[in-house]
C-alpha positions as CSV (number, residue, x, y, z in Angstrom):
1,X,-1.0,9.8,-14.6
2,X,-0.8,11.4,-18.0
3,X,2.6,11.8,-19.5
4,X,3.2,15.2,-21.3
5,X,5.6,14.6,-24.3
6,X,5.7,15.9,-28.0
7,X,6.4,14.6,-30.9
8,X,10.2,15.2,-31.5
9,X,14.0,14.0,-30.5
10,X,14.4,16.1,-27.2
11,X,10.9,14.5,-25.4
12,X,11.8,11.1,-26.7
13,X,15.4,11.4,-25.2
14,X,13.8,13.1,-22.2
15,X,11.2,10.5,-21.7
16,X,14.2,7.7,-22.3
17,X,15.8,9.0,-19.4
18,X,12.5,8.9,-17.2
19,X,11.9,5.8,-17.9
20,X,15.9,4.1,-17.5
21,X,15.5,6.1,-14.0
22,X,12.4,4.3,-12.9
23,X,13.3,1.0,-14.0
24,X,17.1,1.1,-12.2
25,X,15.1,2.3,-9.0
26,X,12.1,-0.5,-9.4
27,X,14.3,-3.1,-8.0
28,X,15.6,-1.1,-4.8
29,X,12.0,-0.3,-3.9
30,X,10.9,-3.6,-4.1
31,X,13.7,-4.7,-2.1
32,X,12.8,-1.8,0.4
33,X,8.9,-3.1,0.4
34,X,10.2,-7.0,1.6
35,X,12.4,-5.7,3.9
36,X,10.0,-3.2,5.5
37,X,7.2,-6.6,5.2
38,X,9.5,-8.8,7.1
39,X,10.1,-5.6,10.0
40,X,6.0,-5.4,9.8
41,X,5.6,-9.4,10.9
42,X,8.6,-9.2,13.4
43,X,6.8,-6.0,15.2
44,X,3.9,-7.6,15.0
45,X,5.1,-10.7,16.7
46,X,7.0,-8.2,19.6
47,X,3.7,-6.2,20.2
48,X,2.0,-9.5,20.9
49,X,5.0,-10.8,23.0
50,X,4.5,-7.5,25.2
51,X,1.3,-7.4,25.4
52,X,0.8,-10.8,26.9
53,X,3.9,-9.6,29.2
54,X,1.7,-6.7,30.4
55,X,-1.2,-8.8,30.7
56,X,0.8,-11.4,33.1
57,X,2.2,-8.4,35.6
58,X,-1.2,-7.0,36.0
59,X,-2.4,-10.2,36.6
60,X,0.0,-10.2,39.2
61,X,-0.5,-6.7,40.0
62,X,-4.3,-7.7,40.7
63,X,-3.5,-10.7,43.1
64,X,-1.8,-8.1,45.3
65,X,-5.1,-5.8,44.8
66,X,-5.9,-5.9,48.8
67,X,-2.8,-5.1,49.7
68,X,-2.7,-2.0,47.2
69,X,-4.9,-0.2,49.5
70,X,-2.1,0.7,52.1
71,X,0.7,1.8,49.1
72,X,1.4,5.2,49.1
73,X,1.5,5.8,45.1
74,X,3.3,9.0,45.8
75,X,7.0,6.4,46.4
76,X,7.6,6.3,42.9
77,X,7.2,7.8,39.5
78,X,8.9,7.9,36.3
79,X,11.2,10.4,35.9
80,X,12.6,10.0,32.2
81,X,12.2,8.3,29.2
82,X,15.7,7.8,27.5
83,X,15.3,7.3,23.8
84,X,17.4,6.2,20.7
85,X,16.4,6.5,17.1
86,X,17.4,3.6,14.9
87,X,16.9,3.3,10.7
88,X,14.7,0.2,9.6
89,X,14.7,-0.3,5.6
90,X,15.2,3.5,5.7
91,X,12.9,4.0,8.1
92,X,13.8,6.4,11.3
93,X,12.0,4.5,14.4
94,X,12.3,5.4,17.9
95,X,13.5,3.0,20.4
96,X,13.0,2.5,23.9
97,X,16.8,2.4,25.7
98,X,15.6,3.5,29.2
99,X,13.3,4.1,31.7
100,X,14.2,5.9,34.7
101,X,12.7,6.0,37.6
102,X,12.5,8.4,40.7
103,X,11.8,6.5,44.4
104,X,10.8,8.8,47.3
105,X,12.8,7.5,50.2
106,X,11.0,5.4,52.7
107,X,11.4,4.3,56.0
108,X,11.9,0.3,55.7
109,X,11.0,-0.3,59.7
110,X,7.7,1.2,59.2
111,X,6.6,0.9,56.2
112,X,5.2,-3.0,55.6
113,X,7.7,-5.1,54.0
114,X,5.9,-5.6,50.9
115,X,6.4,-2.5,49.7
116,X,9.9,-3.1,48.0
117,X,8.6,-5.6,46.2
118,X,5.6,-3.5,44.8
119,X,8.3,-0.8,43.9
120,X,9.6,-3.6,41.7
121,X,6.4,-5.2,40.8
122,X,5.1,-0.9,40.0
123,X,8.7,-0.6,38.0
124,X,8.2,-3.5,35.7
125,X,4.5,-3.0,34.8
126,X,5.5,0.5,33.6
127,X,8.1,-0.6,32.1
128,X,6.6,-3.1,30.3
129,X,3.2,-0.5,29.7
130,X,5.9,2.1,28.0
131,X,7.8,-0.4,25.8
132,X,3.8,-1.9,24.6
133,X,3.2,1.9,23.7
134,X,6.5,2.0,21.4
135,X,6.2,-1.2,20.2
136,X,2.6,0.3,19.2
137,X,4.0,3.0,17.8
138,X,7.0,0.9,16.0
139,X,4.2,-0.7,14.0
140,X,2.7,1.8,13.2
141,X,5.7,3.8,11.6
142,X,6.1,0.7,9.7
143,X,3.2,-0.4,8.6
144,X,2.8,3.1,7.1
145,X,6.5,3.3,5.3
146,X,5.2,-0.2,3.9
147,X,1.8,1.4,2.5
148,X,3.8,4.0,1.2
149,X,6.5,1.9,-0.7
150,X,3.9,-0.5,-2.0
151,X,1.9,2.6,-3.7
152,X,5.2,3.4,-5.4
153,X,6.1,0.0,-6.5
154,X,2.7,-0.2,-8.0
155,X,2.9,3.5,-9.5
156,X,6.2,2.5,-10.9
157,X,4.9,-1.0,-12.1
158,X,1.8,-0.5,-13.5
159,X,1.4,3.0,-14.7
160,X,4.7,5.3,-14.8
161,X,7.0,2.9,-16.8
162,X,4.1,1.4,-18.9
163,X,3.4,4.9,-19.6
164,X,6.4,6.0,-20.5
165,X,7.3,3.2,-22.8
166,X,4.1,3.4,-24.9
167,X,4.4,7.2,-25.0
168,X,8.1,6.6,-26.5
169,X,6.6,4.0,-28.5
170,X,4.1,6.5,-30.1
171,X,6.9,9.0,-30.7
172,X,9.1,6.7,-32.4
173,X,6.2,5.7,-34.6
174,X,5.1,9.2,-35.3
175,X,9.1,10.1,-36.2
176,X,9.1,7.3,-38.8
177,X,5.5,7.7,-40.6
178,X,7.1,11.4,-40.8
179,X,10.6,10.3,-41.9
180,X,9.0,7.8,-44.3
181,X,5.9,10.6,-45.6
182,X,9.7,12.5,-45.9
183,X,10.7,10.1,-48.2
184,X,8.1,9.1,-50.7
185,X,7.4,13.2,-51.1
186,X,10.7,13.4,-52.3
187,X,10.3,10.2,-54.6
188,X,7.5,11.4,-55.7
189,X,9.0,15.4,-56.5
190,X,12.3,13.5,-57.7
191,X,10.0,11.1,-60.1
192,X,8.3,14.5,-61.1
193,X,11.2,16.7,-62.4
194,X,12.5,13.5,-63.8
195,X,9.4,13.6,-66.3
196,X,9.9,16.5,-67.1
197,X,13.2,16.6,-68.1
198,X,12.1,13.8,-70.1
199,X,9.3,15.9,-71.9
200,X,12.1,19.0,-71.9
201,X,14.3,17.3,-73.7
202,X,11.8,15.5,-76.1
């Protein structure tokens, strides 16, 4: 990123100021980018957790396949999704409160007996199916806030304040060759009417 500055007081003050913002921020991003690094292993860890979950109830749901073939898939269904949005190192993620479900009533003399235990079994592998899909999308979210954050720290770190200070270094350097050019042309005009004063009044 090129930094546009001339050579005078008001960039140099301006740039100053660019660069005292950036480096009071630096610190608070990096914080950010651990924090969001830590949330990124824990998710990770969760996502795992549930997936093995899921994997273990379809397991379970697969011991029962024969006796699938009588269920009437029509007894339940999930009726809502109740959601909650919480911040993570600044991040807005959604979280899973509740799952609600809708049961078609049944007759329990007719129906095998079975059956309320695969309208628990049905419950807890979409249960555990939506919460894998959040935690999926958790990570995501997070994952991507971290990208981002780490692109700034390094934008900060290695090229904006670097800039800056060498492009307020070259302005300062510029403003004294001129103040000291300044300088030795008035020596040198002062030395001049000095001599010829000198011859004047000879």
């Amino acid at each position: 990123m090129a930094i546009k500055y001339q050579y005078n007081k008001t960039s140099l003050q301006g740039l100053e100021k660019q660069l005292k913002i950036r480096e009071r921020a630096l610190p608070t991003i990096k914080n950010k980018e651990s924090a969001l690094r830590l949330e990124v292993k824990r998710a990770k860890t969760e996502s795992r957790e549930l997936e093995k979950k899921l994997e273990m109830l379809i397991e379970n749901y697969r011991g029962m396949h024969a006796l699938w073939t009588e269920f009437n898939a029509e007894l339940i269904r999930v009726k809502d999704v109740e959601l909650d949005v919480r911040k993570i190192a600044g991040v807005r993620i959604p979280v899973l409160k509740e799952v609600l479900f809708e049961i078609t009533p049944y007759s329990m003399f007719h129906a095998p007996k079975w059956y309320a235990g695969g309208i628990d079994l049905l419950k807890k592998l979409a249960k555990a199916g939506i919460e894998q899909d959040f935690s999926v999308r958790k990570l995501q979210l997070l994952e991507y806030a971290r990208k981002k954050t780490t692109q700034k720290v390094n934008l900060f770190e290695k090229v904006q304040i670097p800039g800056y200070q060498d492009a307020i270094l070259k302005i300062k350097r510029y403003m004294e060759d001129e103040e000291n050019l300044s300088k030795s042309s008035q020596k040198i005009v002062k030395t001049r009417q000095n001599a010829q004063k000198q011859e004047e009044s000879l």
